[in-house]
N, C-alpha and C positions, 0 to 999 in steps of 0.2 A: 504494500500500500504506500502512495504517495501524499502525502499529506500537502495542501496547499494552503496557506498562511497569507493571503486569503485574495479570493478575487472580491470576495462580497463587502469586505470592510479592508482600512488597512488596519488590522492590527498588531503589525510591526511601531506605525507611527503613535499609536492612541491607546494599546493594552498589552505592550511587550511584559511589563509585570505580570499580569495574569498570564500571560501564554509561559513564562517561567515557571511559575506556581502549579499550572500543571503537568509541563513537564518532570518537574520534578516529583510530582505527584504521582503519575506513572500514565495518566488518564485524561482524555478530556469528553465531557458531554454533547453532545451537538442536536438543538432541537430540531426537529423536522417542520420546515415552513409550510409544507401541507396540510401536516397534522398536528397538531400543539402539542398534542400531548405523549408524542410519540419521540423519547429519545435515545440517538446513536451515542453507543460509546466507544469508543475508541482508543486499548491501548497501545502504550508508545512502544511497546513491544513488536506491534504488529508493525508499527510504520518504518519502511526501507530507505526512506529519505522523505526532504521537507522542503517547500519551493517558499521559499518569503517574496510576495509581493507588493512594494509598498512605492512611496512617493518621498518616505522620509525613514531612512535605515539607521539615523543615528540612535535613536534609543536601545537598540538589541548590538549594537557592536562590543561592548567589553562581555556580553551576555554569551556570545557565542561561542567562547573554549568551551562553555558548560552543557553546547551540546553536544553530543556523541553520537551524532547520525548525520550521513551525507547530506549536506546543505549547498542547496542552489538557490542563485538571488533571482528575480526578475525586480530592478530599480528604472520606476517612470519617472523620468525625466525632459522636461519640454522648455519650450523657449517662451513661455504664458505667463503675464504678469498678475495681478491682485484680483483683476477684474474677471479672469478664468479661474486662477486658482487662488481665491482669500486667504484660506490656510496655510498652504504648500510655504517650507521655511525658504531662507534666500538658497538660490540657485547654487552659488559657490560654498555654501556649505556643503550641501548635497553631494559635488563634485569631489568634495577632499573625503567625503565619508564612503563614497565608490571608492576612492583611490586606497582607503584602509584596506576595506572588504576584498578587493582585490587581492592586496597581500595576506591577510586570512585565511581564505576560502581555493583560493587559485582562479587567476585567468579566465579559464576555460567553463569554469561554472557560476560566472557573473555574463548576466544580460541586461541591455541599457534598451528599456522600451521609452520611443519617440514615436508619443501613443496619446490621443488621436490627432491625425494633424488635419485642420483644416483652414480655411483661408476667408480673410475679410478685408476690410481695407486698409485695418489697423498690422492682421499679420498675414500681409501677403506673400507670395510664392518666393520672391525678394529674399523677405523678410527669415522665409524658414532656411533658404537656404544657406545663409550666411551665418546663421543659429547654429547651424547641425554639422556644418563647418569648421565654426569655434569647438562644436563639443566634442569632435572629433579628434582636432590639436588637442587639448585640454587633458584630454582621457588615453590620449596615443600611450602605449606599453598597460595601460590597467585594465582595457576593458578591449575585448577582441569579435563582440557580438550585439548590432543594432538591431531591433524588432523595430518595423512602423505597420502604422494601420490609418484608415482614414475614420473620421467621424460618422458616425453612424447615427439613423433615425430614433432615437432614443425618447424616452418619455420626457426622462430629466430636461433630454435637449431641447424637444419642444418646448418644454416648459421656459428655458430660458433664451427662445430663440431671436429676442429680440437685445440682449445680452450678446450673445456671441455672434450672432447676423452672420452668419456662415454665407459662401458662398458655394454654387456646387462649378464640381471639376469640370475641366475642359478637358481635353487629350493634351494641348499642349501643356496643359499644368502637369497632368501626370511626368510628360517628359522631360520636362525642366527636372523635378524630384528627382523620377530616377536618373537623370543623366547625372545631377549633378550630386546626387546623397553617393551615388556608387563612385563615383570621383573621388568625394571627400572622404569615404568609409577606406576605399583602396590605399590613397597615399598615407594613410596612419593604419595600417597592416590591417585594417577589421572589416567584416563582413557587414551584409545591410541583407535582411528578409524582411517577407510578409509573412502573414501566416492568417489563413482562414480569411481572403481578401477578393475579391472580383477581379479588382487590378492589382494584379499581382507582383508587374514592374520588370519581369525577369529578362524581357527585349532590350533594356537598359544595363542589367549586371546586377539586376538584386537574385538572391537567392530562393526560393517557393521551396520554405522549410516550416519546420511546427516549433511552438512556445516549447516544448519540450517533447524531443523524439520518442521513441523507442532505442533508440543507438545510445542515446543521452542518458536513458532510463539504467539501460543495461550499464554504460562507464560508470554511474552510480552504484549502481544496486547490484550489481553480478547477476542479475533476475532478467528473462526472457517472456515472463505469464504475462504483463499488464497490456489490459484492454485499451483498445481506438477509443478514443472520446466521441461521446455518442451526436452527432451533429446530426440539421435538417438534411434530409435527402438529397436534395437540389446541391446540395455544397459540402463535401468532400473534409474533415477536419480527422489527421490522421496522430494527432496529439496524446499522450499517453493519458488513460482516465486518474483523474486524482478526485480526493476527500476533500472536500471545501468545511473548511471548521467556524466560517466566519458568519455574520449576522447583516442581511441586507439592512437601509438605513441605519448604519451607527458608524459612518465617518464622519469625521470633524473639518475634514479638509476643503467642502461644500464645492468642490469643481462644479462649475455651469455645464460640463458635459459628462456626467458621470453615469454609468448604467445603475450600479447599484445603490444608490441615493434617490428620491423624488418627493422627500417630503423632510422637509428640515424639520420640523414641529417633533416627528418620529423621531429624527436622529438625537437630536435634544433628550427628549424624553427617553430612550434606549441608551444614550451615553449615559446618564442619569441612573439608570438601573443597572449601570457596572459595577459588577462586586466583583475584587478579584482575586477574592479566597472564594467565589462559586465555582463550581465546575462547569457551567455555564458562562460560554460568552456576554450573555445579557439575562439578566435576573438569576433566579433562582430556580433548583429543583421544585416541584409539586410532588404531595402527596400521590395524588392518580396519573404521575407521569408514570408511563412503562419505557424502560428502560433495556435495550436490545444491544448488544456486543455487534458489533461492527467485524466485519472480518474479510480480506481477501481470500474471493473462492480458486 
């Protein structure tokens, strides 16, 4: 089992305590969002690795000698000021705390998602490429792996679509991108993918790879069992499956385009209900919760 830390919150940035507390614990609960009262347990026994993905890794870096299972980062990192990301700490923080992790963890299992990009009049095509350029020098020797994606029709995004006024793509925009992201990713030794995208960029020099392979899986784990991530039919997503342990609405970070966020009131009130001596992400155990061991078959 791959444990994923987390696509639905960051809780590397907002509940690294807690996520100690149960590791060290041996266990963590995860309620099922369909069913309230139906919850996964999960122990750390069973998990073969752990992907952290977050927006802000410095809280869990002196934390991570104390784990003892292969650890891969995915660290989003964008070129968006206050007005996208409120929360998200300064940029150049961000940067030196890759550059730690880097030397921690190794190279090779540190990913820099430039995730979602899209384009207005404030950050245009210009705009990213010059972005991703810097981040490129900037990260040369620490980080050897870019993931992009484009913005997507999202609730949140609608919600705040007068906020980010997105523009939609042209073909020459895509080409500028990829002519020029694979430019900047080559001359600083590193690679540039999509993954699970329409335009995928690869007529330019991007790569049509997965967030995390099965090649990836196995360099971790020595394990060959883990399932395809189960995607829509229409679209192809050969990504290894993992255990999501997080809690939609409970980031603090309020991105204007975020999937798992769409109601601040919620997040407020869910950050609010962090205890992090529960074995639960957000609130507490119940009496008539049933409680099921989680296990790869």
């Amino acid at each position: 089992m791959i444990l994923n830390v987390s696509g639905r919150t960051d809780i590397v940035a907002f509940y690294s305590d807690w996520f100690m507390n149960r590791f060290k614990a041996g266990f963590v609960d995860v309620r099922n969002p369909f069913n309230k009262r139906l919850v996964n347990r999960i122990y750390f026994d069973d998990v073969d690795a752990i992907l952290f993905c977050t927006k802000n890794p410095i809280p869990i870096i002196n934390k991570l000698k104390e784990i003892n299972k292969p650890i891969l980062f995915h660290i989003t990192l964008t070129p968006y000021k206050n007005d996208i990301e409120p929360n998200v700490p300064n940029k150049n923080d961000i940067i030196e705390a890759i550059k730690k992790i880097s030397k921690i963890i190794g190279i090779d299992n540190l990913y820099i998602r430039y995730d979602p990009i899209f384009i207005s009049d404030k950050y245009t095509i210009d705009y990213h490429i010059k972005a991703f350029d810097k981040l490129c020098k900037l990260l040369n020797g620490y980080v050897k792996y870019f993931i992009i994606s484009f913005i997507d029709d999202y609730k949140n995004v609608r919600k705040n679509k007068n906020i980010i006024n997105y523009k939609n793509f042209s073909e020459s925009d895509y080409k500028q991108i990829g002519v020029n992201f694979s430019k900047s990713a080559k001359e600083n030794g590193m690679s540039v993918q999509t993954c699970f995208e329409d335009r995928n960029l690869v007529e330019y020099g991007f790569i049509k790879g997965e967030c995390l392979s099965h090649t990836l899986a196995f360099k971790l784990t020595g394990k060959t069992n883990f399932k395809s991530w189960k995607a829509r039919k229409e679209r192809k997503c050969n990504c290894v499956e993992m255990v999501d342990i997080g809690v939609y609405n409970s980031c603090k970070h309020f991105c204007k385009y975020c999937y798992a966020n769409y109601d601040e009131d919620k997040v407020n009130n869910n950050h609010k209900s962090h205890n992090k001596y529960s074995s639960l992400l957000i609130g507490n155990l119940q009496k008539n919760d049933v409680i099921k061991v989680r296990k790869d078959k």
